[in-house]
ZADO-1210 file (C-alpha; in nm, 4 decimals, padded with zeros to 6 digits):
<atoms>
<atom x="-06.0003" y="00.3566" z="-06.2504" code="UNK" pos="1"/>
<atom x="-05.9700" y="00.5111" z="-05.9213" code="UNK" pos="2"/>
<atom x="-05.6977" y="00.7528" z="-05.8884" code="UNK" pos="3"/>
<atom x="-05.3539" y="00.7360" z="-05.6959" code="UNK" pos="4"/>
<atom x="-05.4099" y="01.0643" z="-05.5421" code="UNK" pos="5"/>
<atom x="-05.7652" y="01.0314" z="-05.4519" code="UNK" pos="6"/>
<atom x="-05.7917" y="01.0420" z="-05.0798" code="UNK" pos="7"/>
<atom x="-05.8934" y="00.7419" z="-04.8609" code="UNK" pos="8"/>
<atom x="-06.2484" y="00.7267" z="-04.7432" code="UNK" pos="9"/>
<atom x="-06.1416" y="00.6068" z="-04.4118" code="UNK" pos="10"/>
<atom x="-06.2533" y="00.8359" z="-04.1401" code="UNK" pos="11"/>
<atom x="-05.9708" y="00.8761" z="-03.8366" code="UNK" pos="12"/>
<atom x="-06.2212" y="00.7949" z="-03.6249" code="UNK" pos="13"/>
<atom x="-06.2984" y="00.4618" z="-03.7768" code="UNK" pos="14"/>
<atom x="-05.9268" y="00.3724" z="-03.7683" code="UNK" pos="15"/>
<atom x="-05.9179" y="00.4229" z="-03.3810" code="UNK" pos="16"/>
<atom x="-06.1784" y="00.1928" z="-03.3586" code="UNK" pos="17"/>
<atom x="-06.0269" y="-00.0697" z="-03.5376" code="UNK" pos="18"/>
<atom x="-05.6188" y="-00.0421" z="-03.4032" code="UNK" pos="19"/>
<atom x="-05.5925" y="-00.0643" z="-03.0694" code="UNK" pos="20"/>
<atom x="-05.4545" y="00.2560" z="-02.8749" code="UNK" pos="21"/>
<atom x="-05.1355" y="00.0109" z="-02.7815" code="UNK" pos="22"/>
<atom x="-05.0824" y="-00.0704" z="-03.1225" code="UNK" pos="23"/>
<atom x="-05.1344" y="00.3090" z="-03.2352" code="UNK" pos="24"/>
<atom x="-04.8393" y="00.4756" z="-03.0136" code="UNK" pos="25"/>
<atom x="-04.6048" y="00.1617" z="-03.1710" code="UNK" pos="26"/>
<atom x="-04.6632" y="00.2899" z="-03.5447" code="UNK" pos="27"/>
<atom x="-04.7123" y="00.6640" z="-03.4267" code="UNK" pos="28"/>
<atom x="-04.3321" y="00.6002" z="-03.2259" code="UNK" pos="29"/>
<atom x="-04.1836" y="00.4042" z="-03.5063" code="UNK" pos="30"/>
<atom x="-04.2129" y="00.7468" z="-03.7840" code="UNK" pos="31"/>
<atom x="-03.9476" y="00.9308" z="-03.5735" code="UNK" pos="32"/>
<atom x="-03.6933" y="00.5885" z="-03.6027" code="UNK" pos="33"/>
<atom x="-03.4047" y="00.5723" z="-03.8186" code="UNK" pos="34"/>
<atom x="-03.4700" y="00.1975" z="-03.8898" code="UNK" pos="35"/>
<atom x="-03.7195" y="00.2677" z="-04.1115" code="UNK" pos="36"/>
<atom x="-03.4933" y="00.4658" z="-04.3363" code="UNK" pos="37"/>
<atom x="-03.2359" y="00.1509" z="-04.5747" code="UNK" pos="38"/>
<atom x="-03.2434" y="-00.1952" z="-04.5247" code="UNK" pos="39"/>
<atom x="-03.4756" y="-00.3451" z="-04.2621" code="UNK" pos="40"/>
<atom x="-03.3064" y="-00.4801" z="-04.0054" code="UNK" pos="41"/>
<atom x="-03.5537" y="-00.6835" z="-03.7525" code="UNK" pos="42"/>
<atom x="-03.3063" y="-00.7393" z="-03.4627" code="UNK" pos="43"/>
<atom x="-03.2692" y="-00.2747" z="-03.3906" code="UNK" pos="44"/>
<atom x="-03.7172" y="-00.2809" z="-03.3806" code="UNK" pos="45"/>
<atom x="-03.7744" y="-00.1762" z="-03.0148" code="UNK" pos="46"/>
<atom x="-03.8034" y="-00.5177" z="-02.7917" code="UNK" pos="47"/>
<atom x="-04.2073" y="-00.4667" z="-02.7475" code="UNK" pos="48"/>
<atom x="-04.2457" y="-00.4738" z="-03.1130" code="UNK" pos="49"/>
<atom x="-04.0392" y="-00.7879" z="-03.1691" code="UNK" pos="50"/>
<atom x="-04.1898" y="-00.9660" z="-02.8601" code="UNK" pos="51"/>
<atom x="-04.5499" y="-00.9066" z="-03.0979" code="UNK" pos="52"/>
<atom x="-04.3829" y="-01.0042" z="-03.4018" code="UNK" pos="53"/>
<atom x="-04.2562" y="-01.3054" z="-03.2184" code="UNK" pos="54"/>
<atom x="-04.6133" y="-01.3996" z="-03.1146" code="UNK" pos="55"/>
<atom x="-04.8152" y="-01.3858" z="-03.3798" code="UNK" pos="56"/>
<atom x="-04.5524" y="-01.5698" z="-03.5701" code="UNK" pos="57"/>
<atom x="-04.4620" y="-01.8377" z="-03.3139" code="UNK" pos="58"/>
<atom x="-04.7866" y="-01.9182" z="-03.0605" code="UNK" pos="59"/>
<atom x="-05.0230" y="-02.1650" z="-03.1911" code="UNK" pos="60"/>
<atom x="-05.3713" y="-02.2129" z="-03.0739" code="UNK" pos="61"/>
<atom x="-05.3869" y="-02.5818" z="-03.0337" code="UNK" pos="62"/>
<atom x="-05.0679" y="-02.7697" z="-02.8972" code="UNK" pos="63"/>
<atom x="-04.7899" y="-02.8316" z="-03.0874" code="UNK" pos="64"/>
<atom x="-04.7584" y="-03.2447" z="-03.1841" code="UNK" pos="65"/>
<atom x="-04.3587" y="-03.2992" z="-03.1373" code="UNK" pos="66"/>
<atom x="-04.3192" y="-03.6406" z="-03.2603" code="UNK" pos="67"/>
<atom x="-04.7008" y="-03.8054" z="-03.2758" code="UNK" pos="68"/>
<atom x="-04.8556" y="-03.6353" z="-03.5884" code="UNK" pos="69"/>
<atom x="-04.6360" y="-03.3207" z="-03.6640" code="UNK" pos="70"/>
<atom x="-04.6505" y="-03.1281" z="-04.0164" code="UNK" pos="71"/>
<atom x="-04.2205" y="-03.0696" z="-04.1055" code="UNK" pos="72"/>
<atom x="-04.2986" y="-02.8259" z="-04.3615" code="UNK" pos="73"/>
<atom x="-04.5361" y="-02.6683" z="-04.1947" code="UNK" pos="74"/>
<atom x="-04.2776" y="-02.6484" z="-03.8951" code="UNK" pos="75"/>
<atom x="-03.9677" y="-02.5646" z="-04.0531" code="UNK" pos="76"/>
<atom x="-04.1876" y="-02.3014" z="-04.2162" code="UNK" pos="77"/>
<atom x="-04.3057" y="-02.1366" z="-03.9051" code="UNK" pos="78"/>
<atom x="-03.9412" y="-02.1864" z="-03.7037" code="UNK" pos="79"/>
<atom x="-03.7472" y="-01.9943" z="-04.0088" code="UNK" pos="80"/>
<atom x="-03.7353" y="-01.7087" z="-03.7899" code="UNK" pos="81"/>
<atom x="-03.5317" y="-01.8394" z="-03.5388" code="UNK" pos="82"/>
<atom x="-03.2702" y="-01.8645" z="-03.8214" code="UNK" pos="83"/>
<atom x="-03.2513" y="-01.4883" z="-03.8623" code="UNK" pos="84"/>
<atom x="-02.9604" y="-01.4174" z="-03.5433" code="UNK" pos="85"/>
<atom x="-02.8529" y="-01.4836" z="-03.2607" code="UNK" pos="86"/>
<atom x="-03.0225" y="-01.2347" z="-03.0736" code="UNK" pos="87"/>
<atom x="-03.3413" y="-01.3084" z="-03.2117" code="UNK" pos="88"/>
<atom x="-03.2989" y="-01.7155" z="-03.1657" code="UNK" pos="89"/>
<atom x="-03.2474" y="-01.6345" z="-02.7840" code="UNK" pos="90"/>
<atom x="-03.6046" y="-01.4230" z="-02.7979" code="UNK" pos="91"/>
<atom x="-03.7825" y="-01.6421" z="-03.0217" code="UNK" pos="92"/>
<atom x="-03.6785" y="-02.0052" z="-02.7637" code="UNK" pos="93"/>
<atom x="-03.8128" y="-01.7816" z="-02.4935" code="UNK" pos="94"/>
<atom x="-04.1874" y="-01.6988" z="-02.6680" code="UNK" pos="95"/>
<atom x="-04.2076" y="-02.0174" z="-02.8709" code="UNK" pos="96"/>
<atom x="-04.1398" y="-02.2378" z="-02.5456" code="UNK" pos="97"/>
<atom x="-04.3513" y="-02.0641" z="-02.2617" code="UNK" pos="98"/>
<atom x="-04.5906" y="-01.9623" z="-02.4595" code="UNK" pos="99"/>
<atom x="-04.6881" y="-02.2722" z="-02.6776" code="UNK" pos="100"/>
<atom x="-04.8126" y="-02.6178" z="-02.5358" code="UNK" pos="101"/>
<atom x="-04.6276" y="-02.9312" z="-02.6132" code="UNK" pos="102"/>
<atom x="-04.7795" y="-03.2850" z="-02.6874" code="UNK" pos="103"/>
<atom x="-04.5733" y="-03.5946" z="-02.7561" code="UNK" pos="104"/>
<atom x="-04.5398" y="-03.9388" z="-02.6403" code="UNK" pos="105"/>
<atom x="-04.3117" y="-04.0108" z="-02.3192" code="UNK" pos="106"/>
<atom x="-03.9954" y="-04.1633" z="-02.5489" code="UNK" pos="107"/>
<atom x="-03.9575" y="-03.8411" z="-02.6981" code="UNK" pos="108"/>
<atom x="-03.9687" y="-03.6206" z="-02.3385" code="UNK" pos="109"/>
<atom x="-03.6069" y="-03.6564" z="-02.2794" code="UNK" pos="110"/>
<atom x="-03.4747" y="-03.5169" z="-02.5980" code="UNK" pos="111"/>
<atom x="-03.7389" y="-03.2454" z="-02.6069" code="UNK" pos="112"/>
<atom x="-03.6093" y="-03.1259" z="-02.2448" code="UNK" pos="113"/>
<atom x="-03.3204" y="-03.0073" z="-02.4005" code="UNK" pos="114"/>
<atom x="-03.1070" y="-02.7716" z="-02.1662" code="UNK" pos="115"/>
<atom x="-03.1474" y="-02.4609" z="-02.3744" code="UNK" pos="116"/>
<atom x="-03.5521" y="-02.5652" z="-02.3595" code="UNK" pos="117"/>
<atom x="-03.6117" y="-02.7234" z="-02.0390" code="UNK" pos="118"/>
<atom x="-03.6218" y="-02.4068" z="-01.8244" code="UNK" pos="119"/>
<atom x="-03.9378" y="-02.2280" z="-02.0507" code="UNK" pos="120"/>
<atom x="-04.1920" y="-02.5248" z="-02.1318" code="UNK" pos="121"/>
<atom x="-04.4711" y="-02.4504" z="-01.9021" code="UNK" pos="122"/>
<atom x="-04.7165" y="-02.6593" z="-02.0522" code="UNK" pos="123"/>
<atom x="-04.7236" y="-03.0881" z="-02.1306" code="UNK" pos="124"/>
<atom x="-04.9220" y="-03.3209" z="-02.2454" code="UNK" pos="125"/>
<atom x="-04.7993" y="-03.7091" z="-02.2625" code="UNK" pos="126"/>
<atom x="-04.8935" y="-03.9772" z="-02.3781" code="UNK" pos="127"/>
<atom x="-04.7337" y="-04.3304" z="-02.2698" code="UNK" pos="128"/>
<atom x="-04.7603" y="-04.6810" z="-02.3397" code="UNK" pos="129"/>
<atom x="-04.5553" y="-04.9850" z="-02.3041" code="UNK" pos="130"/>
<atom x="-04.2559" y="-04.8610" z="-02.4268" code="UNK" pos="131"/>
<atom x="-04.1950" y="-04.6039" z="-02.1838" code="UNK" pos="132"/>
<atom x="-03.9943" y="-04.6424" z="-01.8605" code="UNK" pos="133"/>
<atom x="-04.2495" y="-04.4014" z="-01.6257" code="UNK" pos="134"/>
<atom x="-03.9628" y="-04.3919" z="-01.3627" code="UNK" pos="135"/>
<atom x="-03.7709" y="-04.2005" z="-01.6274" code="UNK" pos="136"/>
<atom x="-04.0927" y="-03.9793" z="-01.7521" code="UNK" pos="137"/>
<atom x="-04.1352" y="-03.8316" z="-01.3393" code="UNK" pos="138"/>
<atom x="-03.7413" y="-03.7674" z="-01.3636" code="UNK" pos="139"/>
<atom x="-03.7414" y="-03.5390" z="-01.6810" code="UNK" pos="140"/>
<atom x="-04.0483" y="-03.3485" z="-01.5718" code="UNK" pos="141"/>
<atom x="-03.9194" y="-03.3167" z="-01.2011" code="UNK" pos="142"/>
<atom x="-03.6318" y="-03.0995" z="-01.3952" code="UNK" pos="143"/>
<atom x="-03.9060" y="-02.8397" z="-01.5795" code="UNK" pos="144"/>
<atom x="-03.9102" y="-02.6273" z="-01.2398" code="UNK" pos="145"/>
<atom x="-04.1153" y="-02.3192" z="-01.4708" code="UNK" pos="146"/>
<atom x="-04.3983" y="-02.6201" z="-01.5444" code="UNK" pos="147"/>
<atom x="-04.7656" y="-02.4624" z="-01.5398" code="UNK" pos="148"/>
<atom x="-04.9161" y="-02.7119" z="-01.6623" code="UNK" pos="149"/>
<atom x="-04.9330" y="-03.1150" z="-01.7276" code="UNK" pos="150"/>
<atom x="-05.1081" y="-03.3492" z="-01.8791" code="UNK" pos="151"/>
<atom x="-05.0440" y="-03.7509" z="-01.9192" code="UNK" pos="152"/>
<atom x="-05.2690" y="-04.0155" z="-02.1135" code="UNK" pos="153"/>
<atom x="-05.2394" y="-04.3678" z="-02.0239" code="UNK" pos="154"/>
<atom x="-05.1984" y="-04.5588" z="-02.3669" code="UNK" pos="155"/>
<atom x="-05.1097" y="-04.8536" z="-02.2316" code="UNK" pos="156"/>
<atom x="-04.9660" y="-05.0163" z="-01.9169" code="UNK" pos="157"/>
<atom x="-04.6219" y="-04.8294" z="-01.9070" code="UNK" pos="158"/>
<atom x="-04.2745" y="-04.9976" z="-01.7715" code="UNK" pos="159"/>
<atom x="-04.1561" y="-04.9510" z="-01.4206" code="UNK" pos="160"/>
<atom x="-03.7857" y="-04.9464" z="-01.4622" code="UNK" pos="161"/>
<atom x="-03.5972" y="-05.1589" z="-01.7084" code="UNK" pos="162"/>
<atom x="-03.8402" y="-05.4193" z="-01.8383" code="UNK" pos="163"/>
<atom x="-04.0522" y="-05.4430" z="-01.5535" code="UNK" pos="164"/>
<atom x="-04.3993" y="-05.3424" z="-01.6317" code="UNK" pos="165"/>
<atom x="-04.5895" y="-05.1154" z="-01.3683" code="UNK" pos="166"/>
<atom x="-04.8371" y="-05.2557" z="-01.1433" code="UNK" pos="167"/>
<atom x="-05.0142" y="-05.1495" z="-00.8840" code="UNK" pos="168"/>
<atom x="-04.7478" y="-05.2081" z="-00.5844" code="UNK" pos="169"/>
<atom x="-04.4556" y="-05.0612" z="-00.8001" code="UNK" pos="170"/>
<atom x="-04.6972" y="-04.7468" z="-00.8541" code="UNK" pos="171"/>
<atom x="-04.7304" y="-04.6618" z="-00.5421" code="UNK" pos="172"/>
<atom x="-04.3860" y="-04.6761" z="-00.5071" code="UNK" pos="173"/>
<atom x="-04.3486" y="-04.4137" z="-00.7283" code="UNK" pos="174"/>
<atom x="-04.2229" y="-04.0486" z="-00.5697" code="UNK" pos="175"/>
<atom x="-04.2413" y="-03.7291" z="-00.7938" code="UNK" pos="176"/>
<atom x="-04.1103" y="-03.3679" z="-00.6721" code="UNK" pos="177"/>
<atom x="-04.3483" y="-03.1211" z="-00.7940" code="UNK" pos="178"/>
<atom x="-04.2348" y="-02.8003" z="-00.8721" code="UNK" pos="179"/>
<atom x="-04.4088" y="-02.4736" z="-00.6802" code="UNK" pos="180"/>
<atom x="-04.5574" y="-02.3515" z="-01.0723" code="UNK" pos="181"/>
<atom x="-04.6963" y="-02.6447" z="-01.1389" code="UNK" pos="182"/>
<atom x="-05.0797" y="-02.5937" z="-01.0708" code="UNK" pos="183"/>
<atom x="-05.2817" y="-02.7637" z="-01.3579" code="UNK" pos="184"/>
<atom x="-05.2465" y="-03.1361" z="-01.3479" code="UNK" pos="185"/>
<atom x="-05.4581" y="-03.4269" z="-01.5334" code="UNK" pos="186"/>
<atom x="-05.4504" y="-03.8037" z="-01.5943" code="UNK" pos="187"/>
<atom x="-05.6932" y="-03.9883" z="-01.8600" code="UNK" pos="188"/>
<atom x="-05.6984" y="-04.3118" z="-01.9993" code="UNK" pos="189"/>
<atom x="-05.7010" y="-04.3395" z="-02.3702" code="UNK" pos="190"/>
<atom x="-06.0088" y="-04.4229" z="-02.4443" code="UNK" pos="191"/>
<atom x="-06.0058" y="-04.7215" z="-02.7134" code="UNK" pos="192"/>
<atom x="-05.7352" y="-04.8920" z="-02.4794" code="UNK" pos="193"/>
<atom x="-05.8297" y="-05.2743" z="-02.4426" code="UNK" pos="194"/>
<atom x="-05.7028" y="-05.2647" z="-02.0720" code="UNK" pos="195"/>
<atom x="-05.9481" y="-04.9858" z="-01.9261" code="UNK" pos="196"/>
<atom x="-06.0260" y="-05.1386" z="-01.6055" code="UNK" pos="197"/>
<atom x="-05.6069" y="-05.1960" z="-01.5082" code="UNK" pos="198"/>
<atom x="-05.5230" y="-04.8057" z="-01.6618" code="UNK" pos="199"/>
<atom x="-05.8036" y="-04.7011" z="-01.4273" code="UNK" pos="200"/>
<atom x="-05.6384" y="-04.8365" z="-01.1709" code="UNK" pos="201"/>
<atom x="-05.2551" y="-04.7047" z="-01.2426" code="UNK" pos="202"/>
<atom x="-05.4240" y="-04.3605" z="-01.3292" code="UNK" pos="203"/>
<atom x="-05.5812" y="-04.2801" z="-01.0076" code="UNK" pos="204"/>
<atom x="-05.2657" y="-04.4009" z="-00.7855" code="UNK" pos="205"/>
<atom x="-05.0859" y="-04.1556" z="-01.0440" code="UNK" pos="206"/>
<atom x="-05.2650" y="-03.8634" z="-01.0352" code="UNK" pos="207"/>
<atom x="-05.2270" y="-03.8862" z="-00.6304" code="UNK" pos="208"/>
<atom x="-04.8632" y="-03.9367" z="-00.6791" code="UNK" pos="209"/>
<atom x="-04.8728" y="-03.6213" z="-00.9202" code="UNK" pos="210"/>
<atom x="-05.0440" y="-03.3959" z="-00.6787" code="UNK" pos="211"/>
<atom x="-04.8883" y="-03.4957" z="-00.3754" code="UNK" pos="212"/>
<atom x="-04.5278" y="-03.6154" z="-00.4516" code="UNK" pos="213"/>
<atom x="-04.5833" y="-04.0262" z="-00.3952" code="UNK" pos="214"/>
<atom x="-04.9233" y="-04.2613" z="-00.2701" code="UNK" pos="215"/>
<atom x="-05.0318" y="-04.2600" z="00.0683" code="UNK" pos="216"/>
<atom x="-05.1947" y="-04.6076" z="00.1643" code="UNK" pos="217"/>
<atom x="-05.5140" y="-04.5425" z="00.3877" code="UNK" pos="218"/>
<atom x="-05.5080" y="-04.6990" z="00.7578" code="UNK" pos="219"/>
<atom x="-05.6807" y="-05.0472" z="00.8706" code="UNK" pos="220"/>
<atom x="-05.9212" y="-04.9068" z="01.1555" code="UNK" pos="221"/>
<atom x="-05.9089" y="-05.2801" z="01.2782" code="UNK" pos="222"/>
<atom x="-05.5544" y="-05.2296" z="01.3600" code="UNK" pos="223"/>
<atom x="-05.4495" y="-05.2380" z="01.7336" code="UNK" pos="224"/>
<atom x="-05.3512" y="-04.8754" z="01.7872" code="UNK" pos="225"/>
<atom x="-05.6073" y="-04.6405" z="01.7472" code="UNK" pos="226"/>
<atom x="-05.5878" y="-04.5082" z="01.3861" code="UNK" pos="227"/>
<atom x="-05.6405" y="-04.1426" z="01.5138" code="UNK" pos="228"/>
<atom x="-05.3168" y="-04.1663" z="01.7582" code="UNK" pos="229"/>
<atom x="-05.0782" y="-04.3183" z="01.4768" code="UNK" pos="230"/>
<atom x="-04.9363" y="-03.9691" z="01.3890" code="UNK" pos="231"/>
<atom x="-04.8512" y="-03.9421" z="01.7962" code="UNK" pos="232"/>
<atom x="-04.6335" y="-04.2303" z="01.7583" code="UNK" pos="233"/>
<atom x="-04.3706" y="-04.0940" z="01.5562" code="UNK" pos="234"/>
<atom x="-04.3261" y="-03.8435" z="01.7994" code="UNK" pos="235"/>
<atom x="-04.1894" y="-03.7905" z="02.1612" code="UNK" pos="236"/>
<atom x="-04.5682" y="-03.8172" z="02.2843" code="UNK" pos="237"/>
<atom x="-04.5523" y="-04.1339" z="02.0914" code="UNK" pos="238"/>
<atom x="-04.2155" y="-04.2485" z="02.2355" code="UNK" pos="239"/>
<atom x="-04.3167" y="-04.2082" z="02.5898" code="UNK" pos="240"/>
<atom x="-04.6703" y="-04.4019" z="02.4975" code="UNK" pos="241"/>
<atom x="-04.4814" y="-04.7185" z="02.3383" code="UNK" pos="242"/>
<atom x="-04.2541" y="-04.7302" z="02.6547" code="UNK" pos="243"/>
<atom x="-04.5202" y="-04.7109" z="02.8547" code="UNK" pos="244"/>
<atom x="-04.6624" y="-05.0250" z="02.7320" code="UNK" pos="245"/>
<atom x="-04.3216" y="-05.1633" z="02.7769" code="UNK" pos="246"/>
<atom x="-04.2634" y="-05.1339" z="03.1180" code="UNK" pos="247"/>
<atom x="-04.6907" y="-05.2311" z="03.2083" code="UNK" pos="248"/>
<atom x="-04.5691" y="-05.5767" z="03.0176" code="UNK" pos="249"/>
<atom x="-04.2489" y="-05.5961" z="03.2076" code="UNK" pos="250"/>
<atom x="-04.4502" y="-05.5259" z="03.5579" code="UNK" pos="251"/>
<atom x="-04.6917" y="-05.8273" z="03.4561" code="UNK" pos="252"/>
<atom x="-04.4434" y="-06.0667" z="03.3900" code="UNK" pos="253"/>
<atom x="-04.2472" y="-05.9203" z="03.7189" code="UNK" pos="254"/>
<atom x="-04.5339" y="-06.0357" z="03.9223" code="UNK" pos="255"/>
<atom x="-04.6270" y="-06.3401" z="03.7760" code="UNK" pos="256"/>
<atom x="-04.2957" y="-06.4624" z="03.8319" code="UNK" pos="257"/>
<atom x="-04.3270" y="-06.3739" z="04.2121" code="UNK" pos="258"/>
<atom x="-04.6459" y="-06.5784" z="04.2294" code="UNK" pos="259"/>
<atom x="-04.4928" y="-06.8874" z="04.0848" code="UNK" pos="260"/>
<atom x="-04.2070" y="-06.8280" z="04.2717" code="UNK" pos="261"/>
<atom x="-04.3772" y="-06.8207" z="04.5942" code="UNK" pos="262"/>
<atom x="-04.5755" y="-07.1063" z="04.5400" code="UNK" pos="263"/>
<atom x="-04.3206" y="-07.3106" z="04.4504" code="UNK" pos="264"/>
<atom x="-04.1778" y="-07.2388" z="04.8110" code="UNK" pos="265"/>
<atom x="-04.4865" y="-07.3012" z="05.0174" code="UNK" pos="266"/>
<atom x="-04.4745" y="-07.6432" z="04.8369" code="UNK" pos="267"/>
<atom x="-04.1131" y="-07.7174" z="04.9331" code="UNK" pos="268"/>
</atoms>
């Protein structure tokens, strides 16, 4: 039986190669602390060390399911910590919030966005079907101004507003303010959904609307004005154009009324 005095065969050197030098100057800083000595009380460790303890406790590697296909035990399990004060509650909503990513079906978005939540998610993924008003969806993550990242899955054709279902007119009408973080964004249709070719449809006028903040409908080139000079119109270039045509029409019809005029008088 090996001997509680006998030395350990680890080499220093072999330790420095395994605990990184970060880690080292925690443990070498923490001999010196009177927190060590009694009871251990988590909430007087130096913020560095609880932001780690945090982490490795809190941030998952795959996103967390909130409401599709979510483990309670396993949850309740892993959020015991943010039981322990209210010091550490405040710290541990900040790491397990930003740091985690977030899937769940559109009905549960709005109670998820919670106010003491809804300013650290940075990264969705949705999923929505028939059930779900998208109008409502854009709203709630239009209010997630730290968003990184998002990610939506057509299920099925969602609702417009009320009962309405979406189509593609009432899609484009659709106007989302994106938020300056927001940099990652991705649509996908589920892919054992019966309606394939209409979700196609809905997904790419919603991924525009995503990236650009509402659909812009391309220009005839067989319309009368010159598709290239439509942009002038709006402005004072394109003010003085339209009026121009005005008064050429005016002019026309000023002269043909002379002519008729005048004939009429050589007849009399």
């Amino acid at each position: 039986m090996r001997s509680s005095q006998e030395p350990n065969t680890r080499s220093s050197s072999e330790y420095s190669n395994i605990i990184p030098q970060r880690v080292k100057f925690i443990i070498y800083s923490l001999t010196g602390l009177e927190i060590l000595k009694g009871p251990l009380d988590f909430g007087r460790f130096p913020e560095e060390i609880r932001r780690m303890v945090l982490e490795w406790t809190l941030v998952e590697d795959s996103p967390i399911d909130f409401g599709l296909h979510s483990s309670k035990g396993h949850r309740s399990r892993r959020l015991a910590i943010f039981r322990t004060s209210k010091q550490i509650y405040t710290e541990a909503v900040a790491v397990f919030y930003r740091q985690n990513k977030f899937a769940m079906d559109g009905t549960n978005l709005e109670r998820f966005l919670s106010p003491e939540r809804v300013n650290y998610v940075r990264h969705l993924s949705l999923h929505l079907d028939s059930d779900i008003s998208i109008t409502r969806v854009l709203r709630a993550i239009e209010r997630c101004q730290d968003l990184r990242s998002l990610h939506i899955c057509l299920v099925s054709v969602p609702r417009f507003q009320g009962r309405a279902k979406c189509n593609e007119e009432r899609m484009r009408l659709l106007k989302f303010k994106r938020s300056t973080a927001l940099g990652q964004i991705s649509t996908e249709v589920y892919r054992s959904s019966p309606l394939k070719m209409i979700l196609e449809s809905l997904r790419s006028i919603l991924q525009s609307i995503l990236e650009g903040g509402g659909f812009e409908k391309p220009l005839r080139k067989s319309s009368r004005i010159d598709s290239h000079s439509t942009d002038k119109i709006n402005g004072p270039a394109g003010k003085w154009m339209v009026n121009s045509w005005v008064v050429k029409w005016y002019s026309l019809l000023g002269s043909v009324s002379g002519l008729l005029t005048s004939a009429v008088e050589r007849e009399r």
